[in-house]
C-alpha positions as semicolon CSV with decimal commas, in nm:
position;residue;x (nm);y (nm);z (nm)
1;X;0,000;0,000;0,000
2;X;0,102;0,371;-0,091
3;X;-0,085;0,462;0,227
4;X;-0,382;0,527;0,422
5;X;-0,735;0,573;0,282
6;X;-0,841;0,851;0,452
7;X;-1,134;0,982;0,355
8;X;-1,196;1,350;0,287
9;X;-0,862;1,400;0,182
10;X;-0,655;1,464;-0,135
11;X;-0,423;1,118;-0,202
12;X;-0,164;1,135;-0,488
13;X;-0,147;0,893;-0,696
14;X;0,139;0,975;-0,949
15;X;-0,001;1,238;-1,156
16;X;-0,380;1,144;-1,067
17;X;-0,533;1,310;-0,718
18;X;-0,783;1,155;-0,562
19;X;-1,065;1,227;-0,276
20;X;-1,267;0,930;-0,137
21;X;-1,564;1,150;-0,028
22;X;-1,794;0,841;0,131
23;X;-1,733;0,493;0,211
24;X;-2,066;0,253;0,252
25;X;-2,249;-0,022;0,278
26;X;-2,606;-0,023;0,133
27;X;-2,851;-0,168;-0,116
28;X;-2,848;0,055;-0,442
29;X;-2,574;0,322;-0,542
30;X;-2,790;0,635;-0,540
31;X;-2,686;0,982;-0,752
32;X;-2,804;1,238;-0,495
33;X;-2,856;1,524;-0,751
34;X;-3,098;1,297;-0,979
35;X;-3,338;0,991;-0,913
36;X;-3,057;0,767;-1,074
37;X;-2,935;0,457;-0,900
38;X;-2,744;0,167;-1,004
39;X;-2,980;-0,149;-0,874
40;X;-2,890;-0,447;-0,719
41;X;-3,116;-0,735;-0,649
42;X;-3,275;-0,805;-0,337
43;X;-3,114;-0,962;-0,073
44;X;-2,793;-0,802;-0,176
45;X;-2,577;-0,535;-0,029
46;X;-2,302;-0,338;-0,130
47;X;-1,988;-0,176;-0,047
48;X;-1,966;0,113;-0,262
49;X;-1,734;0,438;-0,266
50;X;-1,781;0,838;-0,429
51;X;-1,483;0,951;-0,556
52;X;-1,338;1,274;-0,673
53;X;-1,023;1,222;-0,966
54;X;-0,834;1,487;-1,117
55;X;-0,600;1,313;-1,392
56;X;-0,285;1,523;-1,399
57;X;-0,141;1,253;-1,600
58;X;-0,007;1,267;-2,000
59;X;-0,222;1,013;-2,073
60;X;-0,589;0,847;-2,026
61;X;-0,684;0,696;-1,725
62;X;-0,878;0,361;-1,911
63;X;-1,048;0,147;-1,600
64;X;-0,777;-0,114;-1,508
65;X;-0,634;0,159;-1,329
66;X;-0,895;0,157;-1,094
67;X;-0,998;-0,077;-0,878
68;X;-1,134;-0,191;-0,506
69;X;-1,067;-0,479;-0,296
70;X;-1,223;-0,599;0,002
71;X;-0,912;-0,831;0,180
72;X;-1,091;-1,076;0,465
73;X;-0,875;-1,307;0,663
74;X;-1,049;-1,590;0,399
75;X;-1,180;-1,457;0,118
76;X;-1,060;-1,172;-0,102
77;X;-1,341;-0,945;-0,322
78;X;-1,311;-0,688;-0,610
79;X;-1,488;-0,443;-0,788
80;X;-1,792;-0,493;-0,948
81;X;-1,892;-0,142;-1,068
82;X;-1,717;0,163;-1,161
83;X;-1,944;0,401;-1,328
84;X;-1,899;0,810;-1,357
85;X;-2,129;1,044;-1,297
86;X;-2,303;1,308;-1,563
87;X;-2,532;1,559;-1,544
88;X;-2,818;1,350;-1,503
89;X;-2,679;0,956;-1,453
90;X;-2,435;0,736;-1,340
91;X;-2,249;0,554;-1,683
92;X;-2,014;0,270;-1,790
93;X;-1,691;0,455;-1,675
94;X;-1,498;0,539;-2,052
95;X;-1,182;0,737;-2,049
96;X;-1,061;0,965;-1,846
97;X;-0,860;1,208;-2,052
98;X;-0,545;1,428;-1,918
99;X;-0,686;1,746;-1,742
100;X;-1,017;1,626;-1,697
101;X;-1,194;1,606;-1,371
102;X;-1,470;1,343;-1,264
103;X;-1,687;1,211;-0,993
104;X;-1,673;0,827;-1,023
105;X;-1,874;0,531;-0,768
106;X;-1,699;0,203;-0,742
107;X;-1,826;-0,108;-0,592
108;X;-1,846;-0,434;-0,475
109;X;-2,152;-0,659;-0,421
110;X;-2,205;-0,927;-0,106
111;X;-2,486;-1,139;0,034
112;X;-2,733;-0,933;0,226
113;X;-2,639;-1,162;0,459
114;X;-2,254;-1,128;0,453
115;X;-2,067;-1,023;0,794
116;X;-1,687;-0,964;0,676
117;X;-1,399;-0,736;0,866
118;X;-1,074;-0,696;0,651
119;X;-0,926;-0,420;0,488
120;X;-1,076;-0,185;0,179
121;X;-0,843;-0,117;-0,095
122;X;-0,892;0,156;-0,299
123;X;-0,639;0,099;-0,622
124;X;-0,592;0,421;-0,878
125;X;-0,255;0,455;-1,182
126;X;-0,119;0,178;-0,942
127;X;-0,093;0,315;-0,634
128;X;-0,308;0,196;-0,339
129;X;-0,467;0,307;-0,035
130;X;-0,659;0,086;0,233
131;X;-0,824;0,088;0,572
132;X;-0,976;-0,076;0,815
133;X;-1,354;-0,193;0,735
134;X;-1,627;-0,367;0,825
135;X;-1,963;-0,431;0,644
136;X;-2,218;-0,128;0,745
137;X;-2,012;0,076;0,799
138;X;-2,051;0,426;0,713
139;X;-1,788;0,675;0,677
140;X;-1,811;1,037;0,481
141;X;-1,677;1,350;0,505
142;X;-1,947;1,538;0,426
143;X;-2,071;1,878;0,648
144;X;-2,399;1,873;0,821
145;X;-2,600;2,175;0,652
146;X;-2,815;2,435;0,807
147;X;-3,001;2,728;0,776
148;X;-2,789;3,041;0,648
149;X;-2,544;2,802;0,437
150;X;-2,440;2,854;0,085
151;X;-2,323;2,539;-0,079
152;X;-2,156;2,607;-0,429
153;X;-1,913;2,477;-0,660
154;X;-1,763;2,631;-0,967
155;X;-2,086;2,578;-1,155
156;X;-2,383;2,583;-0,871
157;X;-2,482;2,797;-0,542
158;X;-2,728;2,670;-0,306
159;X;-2,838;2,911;0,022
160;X;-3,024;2,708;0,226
161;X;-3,277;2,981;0,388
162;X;-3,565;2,753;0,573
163;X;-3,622;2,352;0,686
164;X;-3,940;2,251;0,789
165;X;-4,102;1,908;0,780
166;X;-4,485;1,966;0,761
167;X;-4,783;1,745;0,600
168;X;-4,865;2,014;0,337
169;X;-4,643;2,266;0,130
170;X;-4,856;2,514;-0,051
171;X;-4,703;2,778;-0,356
172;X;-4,656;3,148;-0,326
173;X;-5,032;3,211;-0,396
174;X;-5,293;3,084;-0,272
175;X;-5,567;3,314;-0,309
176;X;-5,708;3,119;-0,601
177;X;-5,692;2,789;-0,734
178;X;-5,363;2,597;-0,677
179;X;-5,156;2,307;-0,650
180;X;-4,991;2,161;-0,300
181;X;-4,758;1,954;-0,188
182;X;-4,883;1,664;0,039
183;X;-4,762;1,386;0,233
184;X;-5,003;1,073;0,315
185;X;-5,088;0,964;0,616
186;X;-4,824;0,858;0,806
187;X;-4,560;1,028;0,648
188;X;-4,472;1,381;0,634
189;X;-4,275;1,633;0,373
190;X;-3,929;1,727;0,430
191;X;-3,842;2,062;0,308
192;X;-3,560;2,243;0,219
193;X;-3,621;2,590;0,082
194;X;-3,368;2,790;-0,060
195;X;-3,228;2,978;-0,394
196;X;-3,008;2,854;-0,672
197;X;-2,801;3,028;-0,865
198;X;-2,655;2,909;-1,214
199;X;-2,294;2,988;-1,171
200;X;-2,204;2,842;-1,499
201;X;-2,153;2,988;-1,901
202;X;-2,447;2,733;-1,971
203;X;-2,834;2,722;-1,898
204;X;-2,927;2,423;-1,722
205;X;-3,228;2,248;-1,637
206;X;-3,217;2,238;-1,230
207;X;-3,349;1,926;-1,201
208;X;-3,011;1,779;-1,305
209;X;-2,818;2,053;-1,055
210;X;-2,998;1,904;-0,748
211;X;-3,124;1,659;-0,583
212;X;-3,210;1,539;-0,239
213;X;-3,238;1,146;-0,125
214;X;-3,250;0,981;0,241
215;X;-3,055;0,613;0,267
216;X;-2,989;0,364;0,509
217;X;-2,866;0,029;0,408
218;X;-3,104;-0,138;0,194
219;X;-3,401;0,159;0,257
220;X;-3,448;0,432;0,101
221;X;-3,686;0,722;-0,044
222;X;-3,608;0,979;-0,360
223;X;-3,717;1,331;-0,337
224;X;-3,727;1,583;-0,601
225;X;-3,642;1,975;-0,676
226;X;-3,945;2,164;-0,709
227;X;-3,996;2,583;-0,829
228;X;-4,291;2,756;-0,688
229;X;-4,388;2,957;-0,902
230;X;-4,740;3,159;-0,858
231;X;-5,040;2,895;-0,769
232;X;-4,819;2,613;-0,871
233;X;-4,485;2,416;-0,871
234;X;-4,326;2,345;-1,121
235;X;-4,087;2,005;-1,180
236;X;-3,893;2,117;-1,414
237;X;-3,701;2,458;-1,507
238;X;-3,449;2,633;-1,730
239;X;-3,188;2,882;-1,550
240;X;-2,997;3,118;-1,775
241;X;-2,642;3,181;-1,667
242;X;-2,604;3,442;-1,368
243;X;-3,021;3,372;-1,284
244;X;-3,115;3,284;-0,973
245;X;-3,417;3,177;-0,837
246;X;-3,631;3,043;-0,551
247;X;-3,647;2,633;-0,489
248;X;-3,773;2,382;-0,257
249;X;-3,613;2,013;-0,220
250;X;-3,877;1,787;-0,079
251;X;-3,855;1,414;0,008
252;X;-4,145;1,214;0,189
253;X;-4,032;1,041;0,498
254;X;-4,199;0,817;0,762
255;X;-4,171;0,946;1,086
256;X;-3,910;0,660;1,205
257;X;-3,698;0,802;0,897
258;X;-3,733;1,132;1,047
259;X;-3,576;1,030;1,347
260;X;-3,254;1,024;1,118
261;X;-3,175;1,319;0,930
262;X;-2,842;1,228;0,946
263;X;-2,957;0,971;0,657
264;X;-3,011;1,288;0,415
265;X;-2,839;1,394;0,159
266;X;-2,806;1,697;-0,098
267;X;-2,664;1,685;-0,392
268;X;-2,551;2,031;-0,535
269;X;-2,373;1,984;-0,829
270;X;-2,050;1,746;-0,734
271;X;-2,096;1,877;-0,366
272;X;-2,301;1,686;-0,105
273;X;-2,410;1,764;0,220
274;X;-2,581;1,594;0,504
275;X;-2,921;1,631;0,701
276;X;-2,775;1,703;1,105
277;X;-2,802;1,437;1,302
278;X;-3,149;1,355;1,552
């Protein structure tokens, strides 16, 4: 091993940097800025990694130079996925070309059953990192998010300016006709209200900018970006470069999910954050 996978931080790998951004175990590999997962079949689980790469390399990174193992004192495992992430999707990795930057997921696929303890190795340009790991485990680096914050990359800005979980969201006006929001019984809305900006030189449909999903394990429950807009929401919108405009992420949740907002997660662009834990 080159060293220790630590996650959350920048590893070199020759030329190539890398950034493990969240190690676990669960059913389905879920895109947190679309409602794009890669499926397995019940009864199975997964160990499965996001990934930041930056190839500073002279020449393409083609996908035998990345791989993961899972060493157990009597059985070794290796990768079963590695797939990059667009604007809306998770594909069939293809090259990675010098100067090019990407957001790949990587993983391997157990029993549902399975109860291993070994060491994770994460191998990129034929260097490798491992740690310490056991099946369920979940590790990230991501921050907790909260009122007042601005989440942004190069492309995308998110201010997150109210979270409420109620059983009915209703649009701007109301003083005629109009369509709500609604949870059924026994479950409630989740809501994250904020603004987006489009940061980028492109217009963009914000659906494929963000995204908001709640996992543990083998559960889970998609939400969606909606736009109020007048005595409506919309599903789907357009931004211009430099517009901004008002949002609301929404996910339905039971009220045992609720007990774990820690399970949430945002996706703004490549950046993810977490709900705070209960």
């Amino acid at each position: 091993e080159a060293g220790e996978l630590k996650v959350g931080e920048w590893m070199s790998a020759g030329g190539v940097e890398v950034s493990v951004e969240e190690i676990k175990t669960s059913q389905d590999v879920i895109m947190y800025r679309s409602d794009n997962k890669w499926y397995w079949e019940e009864g199975d689980q997964v160990v499965n990694l996001r990934l930041k790469v930056k190839n500073g390399e002279n020449y393409n990174l083609n996908d035998k130079l990345f791989n993961v193992i899972f060493d157990c004192p009597s059985s070794s495992f290796s990768r079963d996925l590695l797939v990059e992430e667009n604007d809306k999707e998770m594909q069939p990795y293809s090259s990675f070309e010098p100067g090019e930057e990407k957001v790949l997921r990587m993983a391997i696929d157990f029993n549902a059953d399975a109860e291993y303890s070994g060491r994770l190795k994460l191998a990129v340009n034929g260097y490798c990192f491992g740690l310490d790991y056991t099946l369920g485990d979940e590790i990230d680096h991501y921050l907790s998010y909260q009122e007042g914050d601005i989440i942004e990359d190069s492309k995308d800005r998110l201010t997150i300016e109210k979270i409420s979980t109620v059983k009915r969201l209703n649009p701007p006006n109301t003083s005629v006709d109009y369509m709500y929001l609604y949870a059924d019984p026994g479950k409630q809305l989740y809501v994250v209200e904020g603004t987006y900006e489009n940061l980028s030189l492109e217009t963009v449909a914000i659906e494929d900018r963000l995204g908001i999903t709640w996992q543990d394990g083998a559960e889970s429950a998609g939400g969606g970006v909606w736009i109020p807009m007048g005595n409506d929401f919309l599903e789907s919108k357009t931004l211009a470069p430099n517009e901004k405009i008002k949002i609301c992420l929404t996910v339905v949740l039971t009220d045992d999910q609720l007990q774990r907002p820690d399970k949430i997660r945002i996706g703004v662009g490549d950046e993810v954050v977490k709900g705070s834990a209960a």
